[in-house]
N, C-alpha and C positions, 0 to 999 in steps of 0.2 A: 610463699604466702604467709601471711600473718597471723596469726591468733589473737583478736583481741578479747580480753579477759580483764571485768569492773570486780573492782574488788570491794566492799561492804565488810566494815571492821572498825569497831568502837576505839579500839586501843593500836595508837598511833604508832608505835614501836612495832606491833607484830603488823599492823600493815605493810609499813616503807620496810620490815625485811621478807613481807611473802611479796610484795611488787620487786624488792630486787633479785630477789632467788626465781621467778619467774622470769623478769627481762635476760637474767644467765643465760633460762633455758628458753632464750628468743620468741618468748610469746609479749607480745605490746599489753602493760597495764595501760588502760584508759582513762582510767580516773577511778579514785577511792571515797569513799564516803562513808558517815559512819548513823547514818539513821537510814529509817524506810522513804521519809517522804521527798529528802533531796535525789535518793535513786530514782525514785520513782518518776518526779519531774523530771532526770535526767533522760532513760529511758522514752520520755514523750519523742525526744529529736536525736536520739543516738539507740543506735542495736546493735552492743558487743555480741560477743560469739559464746561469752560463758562467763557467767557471774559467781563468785565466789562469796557466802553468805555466813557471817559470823549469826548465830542464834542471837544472844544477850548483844544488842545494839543498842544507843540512843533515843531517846523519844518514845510516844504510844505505842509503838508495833514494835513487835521482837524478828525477827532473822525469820521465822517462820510464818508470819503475817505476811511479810515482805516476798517471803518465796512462793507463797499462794496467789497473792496478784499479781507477780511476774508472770507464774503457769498459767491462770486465766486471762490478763488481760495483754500481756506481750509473746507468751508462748515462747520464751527465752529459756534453754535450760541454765541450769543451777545445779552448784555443789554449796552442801554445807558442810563449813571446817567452825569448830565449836571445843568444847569444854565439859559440854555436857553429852552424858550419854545414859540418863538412867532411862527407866524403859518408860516411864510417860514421854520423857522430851522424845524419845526415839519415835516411840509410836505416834506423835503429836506432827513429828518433822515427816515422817514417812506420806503423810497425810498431801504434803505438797508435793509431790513425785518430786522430787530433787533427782538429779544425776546419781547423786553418791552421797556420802555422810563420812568426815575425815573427821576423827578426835585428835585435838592438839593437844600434846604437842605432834606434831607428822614431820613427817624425814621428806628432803627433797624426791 
């Protein structure tokens, strides 16, 4: 069985290498994106298994706008992998129940 896993990531290069470091370890990336609203309309017609949510994205909503209407309106969980870790963003992201909270850079 498969894992599928959307991954949400402004910056092109660390996406296409956390989708290929993933497809290694045999989980299906489904598609990437790098704002809230294209996930979100994606989301209307597709339910990965687990979305991985860069904070500082694209457009009006940040990573954690984005994780809070996953939690209420798709009930999809979520990891945030980010950059930031001071203790507002933390306490602000904690706020979305995410699965997890990874600062990059992270090791396979």
């Amino acid at each position: 069985m498969s894992i599928d896993i959307l991954i949400v990531e402004d910056e092109g290069i660390i996406a296409d290498d956390l989708a290929l470091t993933l497809e290694k370890m045999n989980y299906q990336v489904v598609d990437i994106f790098d704002n809230a609203d294209d996930t979100l309309e994606f989301l209307k017609k597709s339910k990965p298994d687990l979305l991985l949510l860069d904070i500082n994205i694209e457009g009006d909503k940040d990573g954690i706008d984005l994780g809070t209407a996953i939690g209420k309106e798709h009930k999809l969980p979520f990891i945030f992998l980010t950059s930031y870790y001071d203790n507002s963003t933390v306490e602000r992201a904690s706020k979305a129940n995410p699965l997890g909270y990874l600062v990059k850079p992270f090791n396979d």
